[in-house]
C-alpha positions as a Markdown table, in Angstrom:
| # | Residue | x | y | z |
|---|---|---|---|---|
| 1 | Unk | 44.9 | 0.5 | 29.5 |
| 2 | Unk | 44.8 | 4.0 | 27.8 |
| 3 | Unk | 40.7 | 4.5 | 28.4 |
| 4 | Unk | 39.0 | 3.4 | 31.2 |
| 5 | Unk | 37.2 | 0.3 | 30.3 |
| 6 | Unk | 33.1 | -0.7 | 31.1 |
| 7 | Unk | 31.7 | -3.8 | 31.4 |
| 8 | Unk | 28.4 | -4.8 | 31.2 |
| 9 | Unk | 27.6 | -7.8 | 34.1 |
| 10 | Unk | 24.3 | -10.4 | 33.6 |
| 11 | Unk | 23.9 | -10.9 | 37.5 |
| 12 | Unk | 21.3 | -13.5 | 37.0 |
| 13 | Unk | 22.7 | -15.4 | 34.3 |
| 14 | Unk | 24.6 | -19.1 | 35.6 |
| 15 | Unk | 24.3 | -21.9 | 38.0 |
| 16 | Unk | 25.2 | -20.1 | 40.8 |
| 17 | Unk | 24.4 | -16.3 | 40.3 |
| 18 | Unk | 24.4 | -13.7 | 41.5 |
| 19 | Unk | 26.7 | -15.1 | 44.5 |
| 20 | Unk | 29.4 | -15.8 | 41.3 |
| 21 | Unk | 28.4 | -12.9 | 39.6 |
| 22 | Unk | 29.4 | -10.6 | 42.1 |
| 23 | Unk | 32.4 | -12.7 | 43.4 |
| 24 | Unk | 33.9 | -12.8 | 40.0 |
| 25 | Unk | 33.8 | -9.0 | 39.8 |
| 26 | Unk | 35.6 | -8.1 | 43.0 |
| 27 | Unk | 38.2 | -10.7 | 41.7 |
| 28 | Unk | 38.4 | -9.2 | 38.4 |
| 29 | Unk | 38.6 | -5.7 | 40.1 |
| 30 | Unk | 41.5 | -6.7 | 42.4 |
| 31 | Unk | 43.3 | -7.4 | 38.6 |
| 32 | Unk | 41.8 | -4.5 | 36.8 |
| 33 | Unk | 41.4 | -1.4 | 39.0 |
| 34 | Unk | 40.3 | 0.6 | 36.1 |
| 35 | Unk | 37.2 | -1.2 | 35.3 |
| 36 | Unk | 34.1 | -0.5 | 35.5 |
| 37 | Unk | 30.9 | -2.5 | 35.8 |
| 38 | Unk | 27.3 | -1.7 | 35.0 |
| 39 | Unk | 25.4 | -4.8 | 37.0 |
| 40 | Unk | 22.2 | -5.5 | 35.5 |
| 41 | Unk | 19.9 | -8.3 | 38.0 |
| 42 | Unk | 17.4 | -8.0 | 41.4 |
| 43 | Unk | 18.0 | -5.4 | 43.7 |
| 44 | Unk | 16.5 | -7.8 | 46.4 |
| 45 | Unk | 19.0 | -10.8 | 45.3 |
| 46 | Unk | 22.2 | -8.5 | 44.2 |
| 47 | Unk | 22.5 | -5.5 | 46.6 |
| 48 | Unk | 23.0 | -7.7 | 49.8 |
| 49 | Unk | 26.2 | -9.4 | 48.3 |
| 50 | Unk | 27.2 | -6.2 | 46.4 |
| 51 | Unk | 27.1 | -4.7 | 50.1 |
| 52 | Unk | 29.6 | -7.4 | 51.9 |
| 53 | Unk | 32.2 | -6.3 | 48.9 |
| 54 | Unk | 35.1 | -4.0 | 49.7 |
| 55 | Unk | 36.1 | -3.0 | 45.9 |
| 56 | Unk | 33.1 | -2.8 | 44.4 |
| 57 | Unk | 31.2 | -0.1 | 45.7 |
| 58 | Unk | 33.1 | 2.8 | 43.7 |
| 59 | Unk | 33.1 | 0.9 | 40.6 |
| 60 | Unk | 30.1 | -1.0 | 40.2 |
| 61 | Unk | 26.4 | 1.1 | 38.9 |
| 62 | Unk | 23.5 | -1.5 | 39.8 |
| 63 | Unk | 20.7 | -1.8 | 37.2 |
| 64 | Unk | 17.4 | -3.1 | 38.3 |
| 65 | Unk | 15.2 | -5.9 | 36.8 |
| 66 | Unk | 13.1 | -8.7 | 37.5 |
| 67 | Unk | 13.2 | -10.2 | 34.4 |
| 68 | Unk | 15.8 | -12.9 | 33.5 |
| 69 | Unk | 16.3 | -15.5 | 31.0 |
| 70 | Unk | 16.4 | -19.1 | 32.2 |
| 71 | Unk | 18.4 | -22.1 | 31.3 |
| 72 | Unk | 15.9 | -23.9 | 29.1 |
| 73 | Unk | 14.7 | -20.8 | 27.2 |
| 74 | Unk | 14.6 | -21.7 | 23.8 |
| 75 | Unk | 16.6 | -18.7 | 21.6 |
| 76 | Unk | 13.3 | -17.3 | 20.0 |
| 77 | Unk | 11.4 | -17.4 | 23.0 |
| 78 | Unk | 13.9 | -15.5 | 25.2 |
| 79 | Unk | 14.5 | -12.5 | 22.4 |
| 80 | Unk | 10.6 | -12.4 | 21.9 |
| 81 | Unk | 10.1 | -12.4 | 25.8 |
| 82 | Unk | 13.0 | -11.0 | 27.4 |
| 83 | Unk | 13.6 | -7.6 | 26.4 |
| 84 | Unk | 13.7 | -6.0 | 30.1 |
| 85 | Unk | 15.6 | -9.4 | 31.0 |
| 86 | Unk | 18.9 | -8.7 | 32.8 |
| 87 | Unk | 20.8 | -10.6 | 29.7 |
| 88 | Unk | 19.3 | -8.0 | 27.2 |
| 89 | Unk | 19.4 | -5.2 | 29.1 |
| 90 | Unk | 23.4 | -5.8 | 29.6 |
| 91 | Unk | 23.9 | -6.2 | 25.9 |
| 92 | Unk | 21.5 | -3.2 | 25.0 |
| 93 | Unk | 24.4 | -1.2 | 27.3 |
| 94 | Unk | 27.0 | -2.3 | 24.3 |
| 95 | Unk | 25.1 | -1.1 | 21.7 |
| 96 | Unk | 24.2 | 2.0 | 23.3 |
| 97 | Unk | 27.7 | 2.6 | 24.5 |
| 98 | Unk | 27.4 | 3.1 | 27.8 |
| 99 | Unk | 29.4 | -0.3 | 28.3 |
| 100 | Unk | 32.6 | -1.9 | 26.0 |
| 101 | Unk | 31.8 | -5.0 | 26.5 |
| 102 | Unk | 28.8 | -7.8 | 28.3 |
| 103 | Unk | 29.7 | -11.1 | 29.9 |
| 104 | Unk | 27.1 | -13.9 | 30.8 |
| 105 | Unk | 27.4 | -16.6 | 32.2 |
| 106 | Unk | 23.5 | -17.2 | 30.9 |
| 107 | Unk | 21.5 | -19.4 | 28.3 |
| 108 | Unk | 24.0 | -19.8 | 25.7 |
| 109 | Unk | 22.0 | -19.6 | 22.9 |
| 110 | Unk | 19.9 | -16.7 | 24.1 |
| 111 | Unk | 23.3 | -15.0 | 24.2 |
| 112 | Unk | 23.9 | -15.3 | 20.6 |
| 113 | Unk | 20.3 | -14.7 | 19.7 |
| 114 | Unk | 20.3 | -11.3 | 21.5 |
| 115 | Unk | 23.7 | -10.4 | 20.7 |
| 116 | Unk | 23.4 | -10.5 | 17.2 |
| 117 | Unk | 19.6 | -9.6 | 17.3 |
| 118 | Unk | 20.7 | -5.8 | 19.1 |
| 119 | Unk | 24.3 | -6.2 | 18.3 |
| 120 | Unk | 24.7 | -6.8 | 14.4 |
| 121 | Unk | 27.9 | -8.6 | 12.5 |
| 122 | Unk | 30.3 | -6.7 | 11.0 |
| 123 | Unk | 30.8 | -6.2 | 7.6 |
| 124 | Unk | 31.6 | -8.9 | 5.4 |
| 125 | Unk | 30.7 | -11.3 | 8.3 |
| 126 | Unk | 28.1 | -13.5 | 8.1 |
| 127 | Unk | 27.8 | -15.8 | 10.8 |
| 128 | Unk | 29.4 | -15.0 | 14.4 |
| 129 | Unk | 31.0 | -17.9 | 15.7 |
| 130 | Unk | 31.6 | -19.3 | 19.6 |
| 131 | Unk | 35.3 | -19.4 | 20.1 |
| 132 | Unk | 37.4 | -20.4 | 23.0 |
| 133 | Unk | 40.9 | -21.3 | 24.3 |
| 134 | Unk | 42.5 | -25.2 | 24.7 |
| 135 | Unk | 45.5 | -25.9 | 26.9 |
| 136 | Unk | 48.1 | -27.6 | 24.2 |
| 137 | Unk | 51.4 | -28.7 | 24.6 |
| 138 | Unk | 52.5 | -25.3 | 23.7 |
| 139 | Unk | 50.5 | -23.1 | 25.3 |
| 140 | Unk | 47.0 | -22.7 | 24.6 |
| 141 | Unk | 45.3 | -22.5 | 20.9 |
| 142 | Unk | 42.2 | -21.0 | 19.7 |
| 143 | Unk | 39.2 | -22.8 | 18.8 |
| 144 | Unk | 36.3 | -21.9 | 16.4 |
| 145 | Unk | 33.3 | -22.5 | 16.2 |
| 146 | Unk | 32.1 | -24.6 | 19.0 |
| 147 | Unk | 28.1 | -24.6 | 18.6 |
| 148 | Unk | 26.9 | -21.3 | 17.1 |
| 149 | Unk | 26.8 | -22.7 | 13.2 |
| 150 | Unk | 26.0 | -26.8 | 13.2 |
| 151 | Unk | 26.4 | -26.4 | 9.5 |
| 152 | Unk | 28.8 | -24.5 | 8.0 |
| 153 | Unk | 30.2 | -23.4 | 4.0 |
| 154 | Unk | 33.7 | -22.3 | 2.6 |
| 155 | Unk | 32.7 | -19.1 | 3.2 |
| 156 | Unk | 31.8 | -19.5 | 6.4 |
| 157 | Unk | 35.3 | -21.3 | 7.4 |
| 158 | Unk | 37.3 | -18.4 | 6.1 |
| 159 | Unk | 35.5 | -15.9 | 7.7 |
| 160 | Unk | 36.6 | -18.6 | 11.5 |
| 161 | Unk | 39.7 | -18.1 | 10.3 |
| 162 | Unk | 40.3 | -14.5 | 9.4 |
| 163 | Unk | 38.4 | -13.5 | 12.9 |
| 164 | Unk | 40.7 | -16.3 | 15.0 |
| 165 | Unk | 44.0 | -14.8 | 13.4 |
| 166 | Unk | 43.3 | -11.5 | 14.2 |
| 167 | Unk | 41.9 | -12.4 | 17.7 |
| 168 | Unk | 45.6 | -14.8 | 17.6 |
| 169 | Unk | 47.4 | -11.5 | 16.7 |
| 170 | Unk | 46.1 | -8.6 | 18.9 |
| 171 | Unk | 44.9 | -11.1 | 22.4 |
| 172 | Unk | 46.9 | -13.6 | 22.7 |
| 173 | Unk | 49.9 | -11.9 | 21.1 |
| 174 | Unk | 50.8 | -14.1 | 18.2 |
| 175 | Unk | 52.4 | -12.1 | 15.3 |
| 176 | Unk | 52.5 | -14.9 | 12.9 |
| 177 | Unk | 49.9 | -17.2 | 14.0 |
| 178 | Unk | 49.5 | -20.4 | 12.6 |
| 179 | Unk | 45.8 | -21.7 | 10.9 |
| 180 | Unk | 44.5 | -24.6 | 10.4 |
| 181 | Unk | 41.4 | -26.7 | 9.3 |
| 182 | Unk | 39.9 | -29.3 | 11.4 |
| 183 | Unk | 39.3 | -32.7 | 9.3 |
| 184 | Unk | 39.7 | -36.6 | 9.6 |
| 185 | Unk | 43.3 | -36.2 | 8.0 |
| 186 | Unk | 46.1 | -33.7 | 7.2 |
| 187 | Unk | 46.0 | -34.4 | 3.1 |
| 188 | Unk | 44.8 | -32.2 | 0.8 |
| 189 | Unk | 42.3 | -34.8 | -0.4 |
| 190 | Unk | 40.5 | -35.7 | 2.8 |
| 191 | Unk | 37.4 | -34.2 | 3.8 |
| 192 | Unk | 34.0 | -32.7 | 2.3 |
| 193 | Unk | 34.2 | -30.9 | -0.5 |
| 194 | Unk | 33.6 | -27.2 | 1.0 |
| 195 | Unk | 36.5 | -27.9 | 3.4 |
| 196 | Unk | 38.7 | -28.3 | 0.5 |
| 197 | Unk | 37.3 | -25.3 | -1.1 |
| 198 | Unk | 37.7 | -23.3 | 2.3 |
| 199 | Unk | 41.7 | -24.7 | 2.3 |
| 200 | Unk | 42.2 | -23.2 | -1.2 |
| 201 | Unk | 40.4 | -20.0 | -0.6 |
| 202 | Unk | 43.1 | -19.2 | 2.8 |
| 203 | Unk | 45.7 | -20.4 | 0.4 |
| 204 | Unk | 45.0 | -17.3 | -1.9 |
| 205 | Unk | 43.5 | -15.2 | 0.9 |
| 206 | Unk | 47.3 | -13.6 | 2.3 |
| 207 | Unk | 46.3 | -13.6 | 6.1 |
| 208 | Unk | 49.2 | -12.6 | 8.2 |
| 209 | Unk | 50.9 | -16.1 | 9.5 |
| 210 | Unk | 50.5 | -18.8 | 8.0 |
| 211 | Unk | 47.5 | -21.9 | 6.5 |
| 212 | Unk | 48.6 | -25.1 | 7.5 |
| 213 | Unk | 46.1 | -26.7 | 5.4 |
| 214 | Unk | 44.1 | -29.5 | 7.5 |
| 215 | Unk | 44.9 | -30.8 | 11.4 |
| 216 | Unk | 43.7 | -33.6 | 13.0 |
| 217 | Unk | 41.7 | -34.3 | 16.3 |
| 218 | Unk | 45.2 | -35.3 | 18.3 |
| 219 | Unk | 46.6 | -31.4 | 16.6 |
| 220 | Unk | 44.1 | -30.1 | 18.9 |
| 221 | Unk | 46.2 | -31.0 | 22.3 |
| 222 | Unk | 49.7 | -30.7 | 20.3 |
| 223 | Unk | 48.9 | -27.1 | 19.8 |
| 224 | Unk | 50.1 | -27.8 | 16.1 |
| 225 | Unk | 48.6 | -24.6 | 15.0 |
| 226 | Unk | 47.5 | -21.4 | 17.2 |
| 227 | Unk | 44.0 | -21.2 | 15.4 |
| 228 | Unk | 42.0 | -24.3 | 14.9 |
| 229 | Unk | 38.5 | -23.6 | 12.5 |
| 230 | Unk | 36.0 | -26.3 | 12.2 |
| 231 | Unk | 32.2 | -26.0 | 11.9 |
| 232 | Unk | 30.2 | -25.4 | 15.0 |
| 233 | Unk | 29.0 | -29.3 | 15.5 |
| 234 | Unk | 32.6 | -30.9 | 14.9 |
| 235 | Unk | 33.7 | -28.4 | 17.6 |
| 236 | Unk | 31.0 | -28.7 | 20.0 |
| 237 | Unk | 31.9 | -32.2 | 19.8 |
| 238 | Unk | 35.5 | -32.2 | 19.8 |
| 239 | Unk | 34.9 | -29.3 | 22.9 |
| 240 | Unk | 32.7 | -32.2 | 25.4 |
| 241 | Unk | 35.0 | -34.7 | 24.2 |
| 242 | Unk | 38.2 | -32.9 | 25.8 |
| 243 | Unk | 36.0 | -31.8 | 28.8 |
| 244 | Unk | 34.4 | -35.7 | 29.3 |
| 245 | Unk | 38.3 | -36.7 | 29.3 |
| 246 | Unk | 39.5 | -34.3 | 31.5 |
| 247 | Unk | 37.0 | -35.4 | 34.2 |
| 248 | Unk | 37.7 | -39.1 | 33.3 |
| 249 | Unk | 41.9 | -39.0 | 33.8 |
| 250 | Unk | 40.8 | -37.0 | 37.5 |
| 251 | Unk | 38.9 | -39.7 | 38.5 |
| 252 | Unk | 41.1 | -41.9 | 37.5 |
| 253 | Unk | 43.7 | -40.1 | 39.3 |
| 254 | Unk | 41.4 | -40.0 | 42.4 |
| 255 | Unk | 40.8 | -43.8 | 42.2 |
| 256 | Unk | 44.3 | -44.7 | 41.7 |
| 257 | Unk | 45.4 | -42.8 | 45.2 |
| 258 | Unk | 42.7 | -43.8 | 47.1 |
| 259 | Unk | 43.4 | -47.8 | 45.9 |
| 260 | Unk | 45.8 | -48.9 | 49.0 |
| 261 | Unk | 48.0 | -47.0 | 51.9 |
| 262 | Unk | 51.5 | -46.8 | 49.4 |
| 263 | Unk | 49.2 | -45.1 | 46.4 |
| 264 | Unk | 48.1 | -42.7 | 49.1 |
| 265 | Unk | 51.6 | -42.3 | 50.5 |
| 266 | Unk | 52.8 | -41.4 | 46.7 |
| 267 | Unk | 50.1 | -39.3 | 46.1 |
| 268 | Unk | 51.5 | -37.3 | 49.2 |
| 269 | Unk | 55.0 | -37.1 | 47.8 |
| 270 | Unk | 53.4 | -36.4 | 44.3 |
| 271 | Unk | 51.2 | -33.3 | 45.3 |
| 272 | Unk | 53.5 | -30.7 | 44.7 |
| 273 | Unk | 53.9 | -32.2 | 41.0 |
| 274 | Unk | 50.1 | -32.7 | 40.5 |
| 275 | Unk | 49.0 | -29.0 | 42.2 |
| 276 | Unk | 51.3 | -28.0 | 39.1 |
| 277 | Unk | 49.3 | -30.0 | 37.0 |
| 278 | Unk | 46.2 | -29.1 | 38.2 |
| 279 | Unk | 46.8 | -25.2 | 37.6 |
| 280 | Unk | 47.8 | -26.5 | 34.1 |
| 281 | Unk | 44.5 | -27.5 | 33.1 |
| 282 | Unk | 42.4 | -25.4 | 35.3 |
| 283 | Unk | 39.2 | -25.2 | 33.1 |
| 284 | Unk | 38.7 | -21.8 | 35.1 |
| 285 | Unk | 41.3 | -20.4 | 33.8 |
| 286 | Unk | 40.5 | -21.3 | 30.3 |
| 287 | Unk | 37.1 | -19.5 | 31.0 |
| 288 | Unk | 35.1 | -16.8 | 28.7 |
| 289 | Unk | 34.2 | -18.5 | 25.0 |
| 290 | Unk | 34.3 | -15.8 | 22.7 |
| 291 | Unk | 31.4 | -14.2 | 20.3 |
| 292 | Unk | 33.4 | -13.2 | 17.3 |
| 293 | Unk | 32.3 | -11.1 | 14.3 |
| 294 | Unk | 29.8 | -9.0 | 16.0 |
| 295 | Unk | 29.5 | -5.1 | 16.4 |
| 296 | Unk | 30.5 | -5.4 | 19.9 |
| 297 | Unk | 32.0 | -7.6 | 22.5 |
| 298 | Unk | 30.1 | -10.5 | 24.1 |
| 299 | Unk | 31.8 | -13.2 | 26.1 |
| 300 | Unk | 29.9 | -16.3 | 27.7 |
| 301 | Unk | 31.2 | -17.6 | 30.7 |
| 302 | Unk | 30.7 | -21.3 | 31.5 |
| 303 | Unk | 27.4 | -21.3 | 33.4 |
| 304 | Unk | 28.9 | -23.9 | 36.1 |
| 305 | Unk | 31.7 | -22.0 | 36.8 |
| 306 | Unk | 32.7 | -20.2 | 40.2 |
| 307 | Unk | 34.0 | -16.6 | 40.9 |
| 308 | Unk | 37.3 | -17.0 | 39.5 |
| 309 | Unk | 36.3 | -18.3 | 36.1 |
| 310 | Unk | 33.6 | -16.0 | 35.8 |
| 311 | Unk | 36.6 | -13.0 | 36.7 |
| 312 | Unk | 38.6 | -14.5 | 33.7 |
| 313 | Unk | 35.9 | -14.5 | 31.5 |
| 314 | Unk | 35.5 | -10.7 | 32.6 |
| 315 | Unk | 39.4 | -10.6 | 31.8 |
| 316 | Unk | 38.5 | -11.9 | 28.2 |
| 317 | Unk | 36.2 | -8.9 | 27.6 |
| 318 | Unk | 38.7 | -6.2 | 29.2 |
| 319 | Unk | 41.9 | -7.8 | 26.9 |
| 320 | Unk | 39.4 | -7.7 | 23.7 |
| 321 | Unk | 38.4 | -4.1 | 24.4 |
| 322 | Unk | 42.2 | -2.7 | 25.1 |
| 323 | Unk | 42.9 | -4.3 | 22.0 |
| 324 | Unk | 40.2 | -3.2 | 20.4 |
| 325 | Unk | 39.9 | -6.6 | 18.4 |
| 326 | Unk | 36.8 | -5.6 | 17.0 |
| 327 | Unk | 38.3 | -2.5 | 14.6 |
| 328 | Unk | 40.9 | -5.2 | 14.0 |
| 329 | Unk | 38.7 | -7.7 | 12.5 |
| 330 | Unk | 37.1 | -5.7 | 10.7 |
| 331 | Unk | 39.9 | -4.1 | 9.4 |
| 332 | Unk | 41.5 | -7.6 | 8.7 |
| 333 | Unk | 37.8 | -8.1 | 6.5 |
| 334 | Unk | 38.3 | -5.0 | 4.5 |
| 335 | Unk | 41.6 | -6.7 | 3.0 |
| 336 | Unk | 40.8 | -9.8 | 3.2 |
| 337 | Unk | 41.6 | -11.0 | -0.6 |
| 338 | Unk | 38.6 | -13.8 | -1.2 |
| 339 | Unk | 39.0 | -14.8 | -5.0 |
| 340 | Unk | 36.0 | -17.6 | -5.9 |
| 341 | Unk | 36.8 | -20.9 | -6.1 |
| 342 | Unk | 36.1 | -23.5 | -8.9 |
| 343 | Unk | 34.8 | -26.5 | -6.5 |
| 344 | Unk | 36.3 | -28.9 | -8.7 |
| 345 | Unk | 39.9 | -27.0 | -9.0 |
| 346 | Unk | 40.0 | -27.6 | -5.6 |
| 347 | Unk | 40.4 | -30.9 | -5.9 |
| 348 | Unk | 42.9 | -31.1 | -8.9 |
């Protein structure tokens, strides 16, 4: 880490905050002893537990507000009403620059309202997009978007994938990461029309890596490609469906084992084996969905999550700001070569 690094912290935003909040920072500071915080929440609430920390007290400036965006704000209603909110106020700190980066564990969609509200896209971007990480046979992929845009164009798509390969490339470390398009098959002549014209524009549009062309729901867990793009409601979807799963194979586990005295007996012998798979899919550690192709960095943490998700989604922000991912995408959009499409080429 060449410059020390400042995160902006929404103490009241999630289930559980501030208690995670605060938690996930000392964590996070244990890993990144560089970092900074700028805590934004109620003194009354905040400065007890900041006080029972041992790290924290060099590293972290408290900001205090009462205000604070709740759950069932509706986007509008919280940007209209909540401009001395902890939320906004932590985000105002990244556009002011007194912070690199602002994680949440908050109202999603007030998130993305205020972020781009005080934030802005970048050039050439039009809509940011909700990104985040799936354990895959290989690894882990990245998937976009999951909720910002429930409708999406061509355009739209390629802009997904040109922000994923360049968060594949400088994060996660791919060189030559791997794209593809979410659809009900991998030919070329499945799908809506605009996810065939979004296929041919990547074909022409020289991205570092390679197009795939179109995966299917069951690439998702194969990690067939490091950079799924899909619209925002077929990844929502696709997103609670993995997460419903998950929770249905542990309790299927858990009701297997608990079925007679020999499944209980194996499930002894087994545990070293299933602690390994446990870590595996951790949804903790998988923690921090992404806002890409704004000015700035913004990462939502899961709002149910405890303190060591919420210190991975703080991890999210600190790897995106020492790789300054967003000078690389917008880089990667100044060459991006987008040549228009003839809608019914792309199907010849």
């Amino acid at each position: 880490m060449s410059t020390r690094i400042t995160i902006a912290l929404d103490a009241m935003g999630g289930d559980d905050a501030p208690d995670i909040v605060v938690q996930g920072a000392e964590i996070a500071s244990q890993r990144y002893p560089d970092v900074k915080f700028l805590m934004f929440g109620r003194e009354q609430e905040v400065m007890p537990l900041l006080n029972q920390t041992t790290r924290l007290k060099d590293v972290v400036e408290f900001i205090h507000t009462d205000d604070k965006v709740l759950s069932d704000d509706k986007p509008a209603v919280a940007l209209r009403s909540g401009r001395k909110s902890s939320m906004r106020l932590a985000i105002n700190a990244v556009h002011d620059g007194r912070a690199d980066g602002v994680v949440s564990a908050g109202n999603t969609g007030a998130l993305m309202a205020m972020s781009k509200f005080v934030l802005k896209t970048l050039p050439g971007v039009d809509r940011p997009a909700i990104a985040s990480f799936f354990p895959t046979l290989r690894g882990e992929s990245l998937m976009m978007d999951l909720g910002a845009n429930l409708t999406c164009d061509a355009d739209n798509l390629v802009d997904f994938a040109v922000m994923g390969n360049a968060f594949a490339r400088c994060v996660l470390g791919v060189q030559e990461p791997s794209v593809g398009i979410l659809n009900v098959g991998s030919e070329d002549v499945k799908g809506h029309e605009y996810l065939q014209v979004a296929s041919s524009m990547l074909r022409q549009a020289n991205l570092p890596g390679e197009f795939v062309g179109f995966v299917e729901g069951d690439d998702i867990g194969k990690g067939t490609v490091d950079v799924i793009v899909t619209d925002g409601f077929t990844g929502n979807v696709a997103l609670k469906t993995a997460e419903g799963t998950a929770k249905l194979i542990t309790e299927f586990f858990r009701q297997t084992f608990k079925s007679s005295i020999l499944a209980s007996l194996g499930y002894i012998l087994a545990s070293s084996a299933l602690n390994k798979l446990k870590k595996r899919v951790d949804p903790r550690l998988y923690n921090g969905a992404i806002f890409l192709g704004l000015n700035g960095i913004a990462v939502k943490s899961h709002g149910g999550t405890d303190a060591i998700g919420f210190a991975n989604a703080i991890g999210v922000a600190v790897d995106m700001r020492d790789q300054d991912i967003v000078r690389r995408i917008r880089e990667d959009f100044d060459s991006l070569t987008r040549e228009p499409i003839n809608e019914q080429a792309a199907f010849e």
